[in-house]
C-alpha positions in Angstrom: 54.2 -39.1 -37.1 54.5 -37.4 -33.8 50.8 -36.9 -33.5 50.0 -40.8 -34.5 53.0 -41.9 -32.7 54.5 -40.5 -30.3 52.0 -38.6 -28.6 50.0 -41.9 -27.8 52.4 -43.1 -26.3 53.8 -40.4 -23.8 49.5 -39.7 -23.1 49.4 -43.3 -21.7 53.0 -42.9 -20.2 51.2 -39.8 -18.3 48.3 -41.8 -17.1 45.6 -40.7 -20.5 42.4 -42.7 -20.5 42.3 -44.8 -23.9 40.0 -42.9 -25.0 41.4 -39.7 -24.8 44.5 -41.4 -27.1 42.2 -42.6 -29.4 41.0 -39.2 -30.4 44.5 -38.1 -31.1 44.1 -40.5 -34.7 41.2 -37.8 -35.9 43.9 -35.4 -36.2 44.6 -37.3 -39.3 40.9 -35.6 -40.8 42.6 -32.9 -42.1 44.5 -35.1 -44.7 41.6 -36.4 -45.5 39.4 -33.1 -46.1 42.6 -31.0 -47.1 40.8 -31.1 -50.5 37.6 -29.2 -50.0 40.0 -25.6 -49.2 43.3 -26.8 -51.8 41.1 -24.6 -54.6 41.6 -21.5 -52.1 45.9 -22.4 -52.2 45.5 -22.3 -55.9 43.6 -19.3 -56.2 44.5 -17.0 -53.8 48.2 -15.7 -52.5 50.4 -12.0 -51.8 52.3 -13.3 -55.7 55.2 -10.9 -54.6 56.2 -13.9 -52.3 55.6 -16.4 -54.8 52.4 -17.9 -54.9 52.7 -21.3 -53.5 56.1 -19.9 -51.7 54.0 -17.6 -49.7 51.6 -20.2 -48.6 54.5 -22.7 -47.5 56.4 -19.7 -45.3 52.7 -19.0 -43.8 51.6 -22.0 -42.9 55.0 -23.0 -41.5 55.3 -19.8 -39.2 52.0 -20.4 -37.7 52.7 -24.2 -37.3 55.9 -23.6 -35.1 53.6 -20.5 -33.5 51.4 -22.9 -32.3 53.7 -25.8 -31.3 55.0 -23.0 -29.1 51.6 -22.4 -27.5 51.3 -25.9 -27.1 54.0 -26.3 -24.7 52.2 -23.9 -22.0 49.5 -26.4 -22.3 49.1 -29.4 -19.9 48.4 -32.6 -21.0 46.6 -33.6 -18.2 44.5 -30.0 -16.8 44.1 -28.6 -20.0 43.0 -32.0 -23.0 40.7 -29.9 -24.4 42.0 -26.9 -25.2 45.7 -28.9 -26.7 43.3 -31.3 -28.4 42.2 -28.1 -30.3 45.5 -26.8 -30.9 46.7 -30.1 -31.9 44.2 -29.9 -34.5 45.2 -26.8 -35.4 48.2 -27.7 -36.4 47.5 -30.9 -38.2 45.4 -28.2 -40.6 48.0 -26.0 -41.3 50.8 -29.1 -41.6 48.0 -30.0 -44.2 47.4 -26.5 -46.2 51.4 -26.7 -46.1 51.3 -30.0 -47.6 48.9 -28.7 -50.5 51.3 -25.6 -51.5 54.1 -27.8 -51.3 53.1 -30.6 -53.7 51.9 -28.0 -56.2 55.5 -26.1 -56.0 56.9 -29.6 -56.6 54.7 -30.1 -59.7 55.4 -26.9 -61.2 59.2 -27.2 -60.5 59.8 -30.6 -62.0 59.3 -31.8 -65.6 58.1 -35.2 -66.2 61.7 -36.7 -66.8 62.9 -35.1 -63.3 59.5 -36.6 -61.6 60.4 -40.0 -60.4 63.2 -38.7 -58.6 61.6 -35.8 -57.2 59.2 -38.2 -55.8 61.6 -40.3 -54.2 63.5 -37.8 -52.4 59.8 -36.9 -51.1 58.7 -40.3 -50.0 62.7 -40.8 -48.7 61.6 -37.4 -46.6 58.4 -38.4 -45.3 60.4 -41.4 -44.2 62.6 -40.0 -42.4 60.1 -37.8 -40.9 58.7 -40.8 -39.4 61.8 -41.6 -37.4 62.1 -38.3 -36.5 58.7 -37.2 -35.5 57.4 -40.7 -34.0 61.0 -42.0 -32.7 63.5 -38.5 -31.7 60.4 -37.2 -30.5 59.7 -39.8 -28.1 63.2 -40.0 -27.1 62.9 -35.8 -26.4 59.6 -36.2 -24.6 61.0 -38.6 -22.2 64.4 -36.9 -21.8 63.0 -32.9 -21.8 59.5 -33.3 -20.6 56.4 -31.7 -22.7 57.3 -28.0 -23.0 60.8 -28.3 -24.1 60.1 -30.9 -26.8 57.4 -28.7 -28.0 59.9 -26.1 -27.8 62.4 -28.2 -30.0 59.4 -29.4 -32.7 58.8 -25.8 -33.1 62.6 -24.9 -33.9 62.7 -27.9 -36.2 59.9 -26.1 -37.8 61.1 -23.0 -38.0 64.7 -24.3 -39.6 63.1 -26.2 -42.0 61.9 -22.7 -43.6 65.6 -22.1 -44.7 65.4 -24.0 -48.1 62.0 -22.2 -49.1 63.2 -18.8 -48.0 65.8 -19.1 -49.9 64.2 -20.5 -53.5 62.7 -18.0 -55.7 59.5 -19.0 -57.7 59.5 -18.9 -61.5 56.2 -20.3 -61.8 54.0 -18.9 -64.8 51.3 -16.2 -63.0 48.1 -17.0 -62.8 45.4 -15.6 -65.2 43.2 -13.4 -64.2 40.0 -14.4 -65.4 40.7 -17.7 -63.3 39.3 -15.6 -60.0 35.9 -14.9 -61.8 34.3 -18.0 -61.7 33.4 -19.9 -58.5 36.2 -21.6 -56.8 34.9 -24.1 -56.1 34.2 -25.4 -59.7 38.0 -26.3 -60.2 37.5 -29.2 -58.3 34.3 -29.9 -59.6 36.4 -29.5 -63.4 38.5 -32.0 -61.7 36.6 -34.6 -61.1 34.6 -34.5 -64.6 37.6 -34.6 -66.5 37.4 -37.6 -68.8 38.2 -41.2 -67.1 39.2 -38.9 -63.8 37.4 -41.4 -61.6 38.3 -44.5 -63.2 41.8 -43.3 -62.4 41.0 -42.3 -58.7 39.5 -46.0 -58.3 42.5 -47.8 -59.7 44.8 -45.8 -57.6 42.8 -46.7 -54.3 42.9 -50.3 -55.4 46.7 -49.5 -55.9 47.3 -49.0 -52.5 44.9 -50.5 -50.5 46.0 -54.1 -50.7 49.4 -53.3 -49.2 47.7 -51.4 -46.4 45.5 -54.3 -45.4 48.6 -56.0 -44.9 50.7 -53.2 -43.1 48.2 -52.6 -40.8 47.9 -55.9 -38.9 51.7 -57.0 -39.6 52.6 -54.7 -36.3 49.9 -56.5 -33.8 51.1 -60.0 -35.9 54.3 -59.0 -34.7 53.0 -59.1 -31.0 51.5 -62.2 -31.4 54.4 -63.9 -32.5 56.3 -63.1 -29.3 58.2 -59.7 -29.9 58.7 -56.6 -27.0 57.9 -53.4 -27.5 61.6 -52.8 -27.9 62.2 -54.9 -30.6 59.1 -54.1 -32.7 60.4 -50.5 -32.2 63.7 -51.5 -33.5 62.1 -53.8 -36.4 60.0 -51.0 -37.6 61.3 -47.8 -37.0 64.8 -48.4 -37.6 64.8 -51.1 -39.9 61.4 -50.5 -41.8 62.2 -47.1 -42.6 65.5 -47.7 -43.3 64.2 -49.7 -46.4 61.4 -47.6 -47.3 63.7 -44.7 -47.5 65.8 -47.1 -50.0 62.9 -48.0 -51.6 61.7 -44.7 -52.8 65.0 -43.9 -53.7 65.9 -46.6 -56.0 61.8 -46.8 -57.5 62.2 -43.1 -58.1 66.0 -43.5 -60.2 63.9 -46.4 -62.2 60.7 -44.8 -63.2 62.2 -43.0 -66.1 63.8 -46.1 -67.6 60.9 -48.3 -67.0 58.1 -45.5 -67.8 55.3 -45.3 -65.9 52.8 -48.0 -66.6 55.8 -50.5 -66.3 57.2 -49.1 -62.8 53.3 -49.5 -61.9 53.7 -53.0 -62.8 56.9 -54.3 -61.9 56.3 -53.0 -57.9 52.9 -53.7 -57.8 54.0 -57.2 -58.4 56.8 -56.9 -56.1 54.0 -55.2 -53.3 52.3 -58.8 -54.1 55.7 -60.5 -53.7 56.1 -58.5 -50.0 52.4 -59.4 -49.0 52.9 -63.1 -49.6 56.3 -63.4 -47.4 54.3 -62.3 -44.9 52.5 -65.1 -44.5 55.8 -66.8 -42.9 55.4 -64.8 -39.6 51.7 -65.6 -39.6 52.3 -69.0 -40.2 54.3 -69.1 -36.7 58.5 -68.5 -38.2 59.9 -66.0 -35.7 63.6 -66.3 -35.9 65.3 -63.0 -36.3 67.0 -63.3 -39.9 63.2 -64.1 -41.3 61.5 -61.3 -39.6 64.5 -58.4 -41.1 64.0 -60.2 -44.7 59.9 -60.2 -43.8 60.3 -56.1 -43.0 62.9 -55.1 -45.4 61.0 -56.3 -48.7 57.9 -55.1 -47.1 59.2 -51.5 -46.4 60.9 -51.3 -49.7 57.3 -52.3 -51.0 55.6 -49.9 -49.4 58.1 -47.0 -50.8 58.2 -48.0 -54.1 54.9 -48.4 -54.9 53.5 -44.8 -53.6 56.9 -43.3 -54.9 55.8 -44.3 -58.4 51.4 -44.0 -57.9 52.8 -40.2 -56.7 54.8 -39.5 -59.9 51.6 -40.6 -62.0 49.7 -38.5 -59.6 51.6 -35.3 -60.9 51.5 -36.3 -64.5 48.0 -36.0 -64.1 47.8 -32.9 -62.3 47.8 -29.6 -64.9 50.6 -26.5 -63.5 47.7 -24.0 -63.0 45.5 -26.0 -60.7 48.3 -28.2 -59.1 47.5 -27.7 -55.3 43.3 -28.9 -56.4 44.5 -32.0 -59.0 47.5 -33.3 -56.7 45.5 -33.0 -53.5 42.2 -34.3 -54.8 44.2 -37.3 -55.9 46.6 -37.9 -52.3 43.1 -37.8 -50.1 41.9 -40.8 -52.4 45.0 -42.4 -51.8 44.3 -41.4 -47.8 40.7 -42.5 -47.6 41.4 -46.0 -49.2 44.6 -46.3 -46.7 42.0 -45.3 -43.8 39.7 -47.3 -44.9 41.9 -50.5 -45.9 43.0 -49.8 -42.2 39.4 -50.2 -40.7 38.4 -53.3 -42.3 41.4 -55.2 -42.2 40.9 -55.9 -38.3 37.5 -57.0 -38.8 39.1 -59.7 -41.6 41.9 -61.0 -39.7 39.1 -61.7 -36.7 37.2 -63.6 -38.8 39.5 -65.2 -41.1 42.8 -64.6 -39.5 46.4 -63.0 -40.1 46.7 -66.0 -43.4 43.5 -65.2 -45.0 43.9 -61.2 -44.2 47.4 -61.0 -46.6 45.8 -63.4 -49.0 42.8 -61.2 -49.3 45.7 -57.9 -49.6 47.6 -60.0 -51.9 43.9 -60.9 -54.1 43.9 -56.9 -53.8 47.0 -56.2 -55.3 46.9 -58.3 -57.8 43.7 -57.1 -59.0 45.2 -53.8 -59.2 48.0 -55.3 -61.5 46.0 -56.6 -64.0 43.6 -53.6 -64.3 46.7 -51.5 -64.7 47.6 -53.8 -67.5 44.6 -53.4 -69.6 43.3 -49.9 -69.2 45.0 -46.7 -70.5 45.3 -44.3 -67.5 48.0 -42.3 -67.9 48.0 -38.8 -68.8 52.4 -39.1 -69.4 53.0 -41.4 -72.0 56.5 -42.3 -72.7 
């Protein structure tokens, strides 16, 4: 969040062409290709650590090492070279992400998933506020280096809980370092109905992205400063999203998984329809809070519960390969859903955009309904 959000801003606050800000969105790529090297997470580490507890500490230390470096960088002499650093760091926040999902799969059993994955997605939402909004805030208060300075101690501190949790994880076997490495992802994808699954979990997601993606320029159009959008999202919108995830995550064991897939894919439908009431011209206040709560709530709930599937579907010894190879699916179709929704709403406007998401969704729903996918059945 502070590369997608706030940096853009304080580049254009410091006079950056919009071109150079629109580079700063392909530091996202590493999410994206995080897959191709996840085999290496799950193959390779000093065990003595921890496996996946030596990657995490690794990846972190170098992260705030080079947030550090950052700051002696200036935005305006120097692009180039803290373009490249920027991009160094979005790699190893991504390697980091890869260890860390497969410690979370090892660590919790199926029962304890939901949950898990809703303190996660409750996490990444409060990343959001802190990375794209205190950061901002610190950037115009501090200046460059000293917020750099600051995103690496929040680095560094957040290192405490992993150095102090000791891996139990079951140690690898030793015949898994003879073959070629990368045949674990290529095991992966041949598994049996593998890709069926990964195509059903894009369709999953995507038809809620459509909508996200052009609610925030809708939001423009309908009259709203850059202030209140702020407020409306970032406050607000996470605020339910962090709900969300919490409450999907307490109700995926009582509902199972196929039905938790069901009953907030039909509620994502539910938050993609109410949209249309902003589209169609409403602007009042009370509308627009209902309009953002249900749709953060949405958003939450419905990867909280696609991410607990994800890890049912994901086997302990190649967790980092099988969680990751699922996630950049789930990334692609977001990026992609992303590209082509602007190119639907010109043509067909913001209406006919969330009835094509909502067409989307629904799809998903009734695919879900009909076709076996689920490696945890309750």
């Amino acid at each position: 969040m502070f590369f997608v959000q706030a940096i853009p801003v304080f580049m254009r606050e410091q006079g950056a062409s919009l071109e150079s800000i629109g580079l700063i969105y392909l530091l996202a790529l590493p999410i994206l290709l995080k897959v191709l090297w996840s085999p290496f997470i799950d193959r390779y580490g000093y065990t003595r650590w921890g496996h996946y507890r030596f990657w995490i500490i690794t990846f972190q230390l170098l992260l705030a090492a080079v947030a550090a470096v950052c700051a002696f960088v200036s935005l305006q002499s120097n692009f180039i070279l803290l373009y490249g650093l920027l991009m160094v760091m979005s790699t190893l926040a991504a390697s980091q992400d890869i260890a860390t999902d497969a410690l979370a799969v090892g660590l919790l059993t199926p029962s304890e998933r939901g949950w898990g994955n809703g303190i996660q997605m409750a996490g990444n939402y409060l990343g959001g506020m802190l990375g794209g909004g205190v950061m901002l805030v610190l950037l115009n208060k501090l200046g460059w280096e000293r917020s750099l300075f600051a995103l690496a101690l929040m680095v560094v501190v957040a290192l405490v809980p992993i150095l102090r949790h000791r891996e139990k994880l079951p140690p690898k076997k030793a015949t898994d370092k003879a073959t070629n490495v990368w045949l674990d992802l290529v095991h992966f994808y041949r598994r049996p109905g593998m890709w069926r699954w990964l195509m059903l979990l894009t369709l999953y997601v995507i038809g809620g992205n459509m909508a996200a993606s052009m609610f925030r320029p809708l939001l423009v159009d309908v009259g709203l400063s850059l202030t209140d959008i702020g407020w409306l999202l970032g406050v607000v919108g996470n605020g339910a999203s962090i709900f969300g995830a919490v409450i999907s995550g307490l109700l995926v064991v009582s509902l199972g998984r196929r039905r938790s897939l069901l009953v907030f894919g039909l509620f994502q439908i539910l938050a993609i329809l109410i949209c249309l009431l902003p589209a169609a011209g409403v602007s009042n206040r009370p509308i627009l809070y209902f309009v953002i709560i249900v749709a953060g709530f949405a958003s939450s709930a419905v990867f909280t519960v696609s991410s607990t599937v994800m890890m049912d579907k994901s086997r302990l010894a190649m967790a980092g390969t099988e969680y990751t190879a699922q996630t950049s699916m789930v990334y692609f179709g977001s990026f992609l859903a992303a590209g082509i929704s602007g190119f639907i709403a010109s043509k067909i406007g913001y209406q006919g955009l969330f009835g094509v998401s909502a067409a989307v969704a629904l799809l998903a729903v009734i695919l879900i309904s009909r076709v076996s996918l689920l490696a945890y059945e309750e």
